[in-house]
C-alpha positions in Angstrom: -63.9 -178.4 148.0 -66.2 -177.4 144.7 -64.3 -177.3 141.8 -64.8 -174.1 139.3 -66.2 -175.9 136.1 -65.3 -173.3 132.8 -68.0 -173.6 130.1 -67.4 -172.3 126.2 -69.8 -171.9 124.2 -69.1 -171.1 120.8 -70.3 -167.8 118.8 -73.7 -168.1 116.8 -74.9 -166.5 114.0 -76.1 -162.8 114.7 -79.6 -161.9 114.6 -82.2 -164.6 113.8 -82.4 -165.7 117.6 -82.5 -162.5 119.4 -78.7 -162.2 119.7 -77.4 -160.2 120.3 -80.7 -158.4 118.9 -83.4 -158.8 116.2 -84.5 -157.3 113.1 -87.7 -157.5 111.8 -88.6 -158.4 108.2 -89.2 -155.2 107.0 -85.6 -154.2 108.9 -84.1 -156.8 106.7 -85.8 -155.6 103.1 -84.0 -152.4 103.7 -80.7 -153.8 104.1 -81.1 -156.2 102.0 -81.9 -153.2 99.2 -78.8 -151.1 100.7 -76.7 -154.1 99.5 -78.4 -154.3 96.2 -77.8 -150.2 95.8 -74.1 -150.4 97.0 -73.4 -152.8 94.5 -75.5 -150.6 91.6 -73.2 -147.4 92.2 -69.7 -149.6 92.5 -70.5 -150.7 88.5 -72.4 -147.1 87.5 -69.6 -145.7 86.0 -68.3 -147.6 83.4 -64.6 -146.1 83.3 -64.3 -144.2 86.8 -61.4 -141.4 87.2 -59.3 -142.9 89.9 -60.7 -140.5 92.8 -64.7 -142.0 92.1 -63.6 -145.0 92.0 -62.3 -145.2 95.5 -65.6 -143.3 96.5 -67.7 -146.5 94.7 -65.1 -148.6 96.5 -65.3 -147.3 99.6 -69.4 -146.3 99.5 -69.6 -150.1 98.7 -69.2 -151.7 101.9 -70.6 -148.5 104.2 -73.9 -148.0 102.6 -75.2 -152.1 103.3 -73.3 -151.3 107.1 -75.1 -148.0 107.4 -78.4 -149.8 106.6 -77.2 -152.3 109.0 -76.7 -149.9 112.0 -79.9 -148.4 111.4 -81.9 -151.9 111.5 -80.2 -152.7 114.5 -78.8 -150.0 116.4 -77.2 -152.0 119.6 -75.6 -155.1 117.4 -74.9 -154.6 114.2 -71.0 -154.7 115.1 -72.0 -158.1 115.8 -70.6 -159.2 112.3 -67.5 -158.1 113.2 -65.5 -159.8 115.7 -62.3 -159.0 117.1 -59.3 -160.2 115.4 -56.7 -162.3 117.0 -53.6 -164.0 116.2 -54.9 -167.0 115.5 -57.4 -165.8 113.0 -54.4 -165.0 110.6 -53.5 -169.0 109.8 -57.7 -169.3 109.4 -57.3 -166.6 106.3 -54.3 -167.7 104.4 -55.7 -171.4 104.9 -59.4 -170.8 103.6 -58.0 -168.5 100.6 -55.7 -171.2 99.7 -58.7 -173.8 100.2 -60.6 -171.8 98.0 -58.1 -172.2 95.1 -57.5 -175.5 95.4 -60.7 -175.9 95.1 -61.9 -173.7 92.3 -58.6 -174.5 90.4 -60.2 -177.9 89.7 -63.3 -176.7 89.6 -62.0 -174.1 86.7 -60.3 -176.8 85.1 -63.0 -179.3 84.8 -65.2 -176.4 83.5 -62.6 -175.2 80.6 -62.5 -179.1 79.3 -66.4 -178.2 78.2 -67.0 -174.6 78.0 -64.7 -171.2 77.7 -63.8 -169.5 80.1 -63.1 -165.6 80.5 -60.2 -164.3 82.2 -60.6 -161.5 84.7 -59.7 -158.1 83.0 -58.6 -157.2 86.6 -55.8 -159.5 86.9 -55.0 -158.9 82.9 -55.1 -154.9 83.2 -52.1 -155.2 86.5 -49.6 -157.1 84.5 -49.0 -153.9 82.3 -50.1 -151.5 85.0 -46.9 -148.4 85.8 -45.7 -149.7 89.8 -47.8 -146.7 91.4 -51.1 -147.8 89.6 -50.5 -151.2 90.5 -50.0 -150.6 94.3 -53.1 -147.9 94.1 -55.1 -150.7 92.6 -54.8 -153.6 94.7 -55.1 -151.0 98.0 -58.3 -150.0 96.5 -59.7 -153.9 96.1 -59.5 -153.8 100.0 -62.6 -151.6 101.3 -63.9 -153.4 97.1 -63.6 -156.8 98.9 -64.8 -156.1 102.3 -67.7 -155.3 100.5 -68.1 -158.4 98.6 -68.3 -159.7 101.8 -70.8 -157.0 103.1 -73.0 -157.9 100.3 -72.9 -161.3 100.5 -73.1 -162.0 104.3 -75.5 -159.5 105.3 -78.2 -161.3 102.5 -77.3 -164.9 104.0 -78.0 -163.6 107.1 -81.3 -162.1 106.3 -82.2 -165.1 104.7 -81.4 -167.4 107.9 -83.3 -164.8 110.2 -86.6 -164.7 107.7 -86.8 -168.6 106.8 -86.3 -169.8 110.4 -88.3 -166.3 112.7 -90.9 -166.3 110.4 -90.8 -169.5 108.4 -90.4 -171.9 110.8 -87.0 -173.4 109.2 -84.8 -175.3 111.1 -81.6 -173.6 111.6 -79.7 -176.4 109.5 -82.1 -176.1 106.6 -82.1 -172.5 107.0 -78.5 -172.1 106.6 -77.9 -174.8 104.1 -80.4 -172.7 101.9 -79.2 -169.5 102.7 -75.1 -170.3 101.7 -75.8 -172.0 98.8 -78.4 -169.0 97.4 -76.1 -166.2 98.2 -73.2 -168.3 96.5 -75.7 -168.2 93.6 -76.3 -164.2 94.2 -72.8 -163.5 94.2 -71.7 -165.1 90.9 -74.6 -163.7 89.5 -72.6 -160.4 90.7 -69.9 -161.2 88.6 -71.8 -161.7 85.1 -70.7 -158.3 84.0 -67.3 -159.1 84.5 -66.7 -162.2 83.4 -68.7 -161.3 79.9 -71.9 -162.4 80.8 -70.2 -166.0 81.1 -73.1 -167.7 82.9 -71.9 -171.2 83.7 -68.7 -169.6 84.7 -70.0 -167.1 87.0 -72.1 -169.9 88.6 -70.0 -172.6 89.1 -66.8 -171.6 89.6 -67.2 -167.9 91.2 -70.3 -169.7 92.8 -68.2 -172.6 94.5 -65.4 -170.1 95.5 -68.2 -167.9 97.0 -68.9 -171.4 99.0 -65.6 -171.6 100.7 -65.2 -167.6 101.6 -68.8 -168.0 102.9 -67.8 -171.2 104.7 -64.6 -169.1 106.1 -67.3 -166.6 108.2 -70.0 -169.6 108.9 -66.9 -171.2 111.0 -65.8 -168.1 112.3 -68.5 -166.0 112.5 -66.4 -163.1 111.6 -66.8 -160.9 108.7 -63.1 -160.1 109.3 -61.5 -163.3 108.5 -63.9 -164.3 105.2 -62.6 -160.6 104.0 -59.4 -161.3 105.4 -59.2 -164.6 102.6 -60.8 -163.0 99.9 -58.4 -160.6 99.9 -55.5 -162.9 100.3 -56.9 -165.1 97.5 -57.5 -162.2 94.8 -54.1 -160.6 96.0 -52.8 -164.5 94.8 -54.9 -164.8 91.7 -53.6 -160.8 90.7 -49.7 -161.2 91.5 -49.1 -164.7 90.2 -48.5 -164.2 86.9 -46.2 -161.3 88.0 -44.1 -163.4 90.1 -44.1 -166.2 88.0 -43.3 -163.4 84.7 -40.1 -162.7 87.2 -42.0 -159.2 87.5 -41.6 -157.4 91.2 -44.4 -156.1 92.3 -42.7 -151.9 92.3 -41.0 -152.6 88.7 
């Protein structure tokens, strides 16, 4: 009697192997731009009135997708995979990863440089309770497009250095996590006062771990998923810990 043998195989990475679709170099330059003009119009505006600001916020992660679906009409959902139960555990535990880890790596930087707290987590300790909530709904389309930004460049770089460079796919990907960790706390200059070492070590290594969070995954939902969860943290613990409720 034959026996029904059940293979799994698990998800790669989207795009640089024909899966479920390729995009060309040129395909990539314009996404690649999108991302780079998405992130231009979120910090335009110095002081935003509340209703601009959730158009930047919410413009920021459609224009790179739009650019996306147009570079690769049948798969560009392919960053996206469906969420299940067990991705919830995945979140919580790579946002609390991520600040274990860059609490020590914050600490060991404040010992030899200063540091510059972020005016966003300053600004909703003295925040009215109906700003507060309005702001930390609106970092959630913000933060899905960090993501955006940051995964659709690593994976532009994987699909250029191994399709036309003739990487190998480790070398490719080693290369393309750590420069977008790079990218993205380059990102953050502006807020963090043009603080370069700590933009690019400690924003940098916590840009590591989210990045790391999709790379296991390969699901955009889940890195945005612990970014949220670990700003959301960063934001409300002084609150809680000030004996602050969240509505007060």
């Amino acid at each position: 009697m034959a026996t029904a043998v059940t293979t799994t195989t698990k998800p790669d990475y989207p795009f640089y192997a024909d899966i479920p679709t390729a995009i060309s170099g040129q395909r990539w330059l314009v996404v690649v731009a999108a991302c780079a003009v998405a992130f231009a119009q979120l910090i335009l505006v110095p002081d935003p009135s509340p209703l601009v600001h959730w158009i930047q916020v919410i413009l920021f992660p459609l224009i790179p997708l739009a650019a996306l679906a147009w570079a690769a009409p049948r798969g560009w959902t392919a960053v996206f995979r469906r969420l299940r139960l067990r991705d919830l555990p995945l979140m919580l535990g790579f946002a609390i990863l991520n600040m274990v880890v860059t609490t020590g790596i914050a600490y060991a930087v404040g010992q030899i440089t200063d540091t510059v707290a972020n005016p966003a987590g300053e600004a909703i300790q003295t925040m009215a309770a109906g700003d507060r909530v309005m702001m930390l709904l609106s970092t959630i389309p913000q933060l899905i497009g960090e993501e955006v930004v940051t995964i659709l460049p690593l994976l532009a770089l994987l699909s250029v250095l191994v399709r036309r460079l003739g990487w190998s796919r480790r070398a490719a990907l080693l290369t393309a996590w750590v420069a977008t960790a790079v990218m993205f706390g380059a990102m953050h200059l502006p807020t963090y006062d043009w603080n370069i070492v700590q933009c690019l070590v400690i924003i940098g290594s916590a840009r590591l771990i989210l990045s790391l969070a999709y790379m296991v995954t390969k699901n955009l939902w889940v890195s945005a998923g612990a970014h949220i969860a670990n700003d959301w943290a960063i934001f409300l613990a002084p609150i809680v810990l000030g004996g602050v409720t969240l509505l007060a």
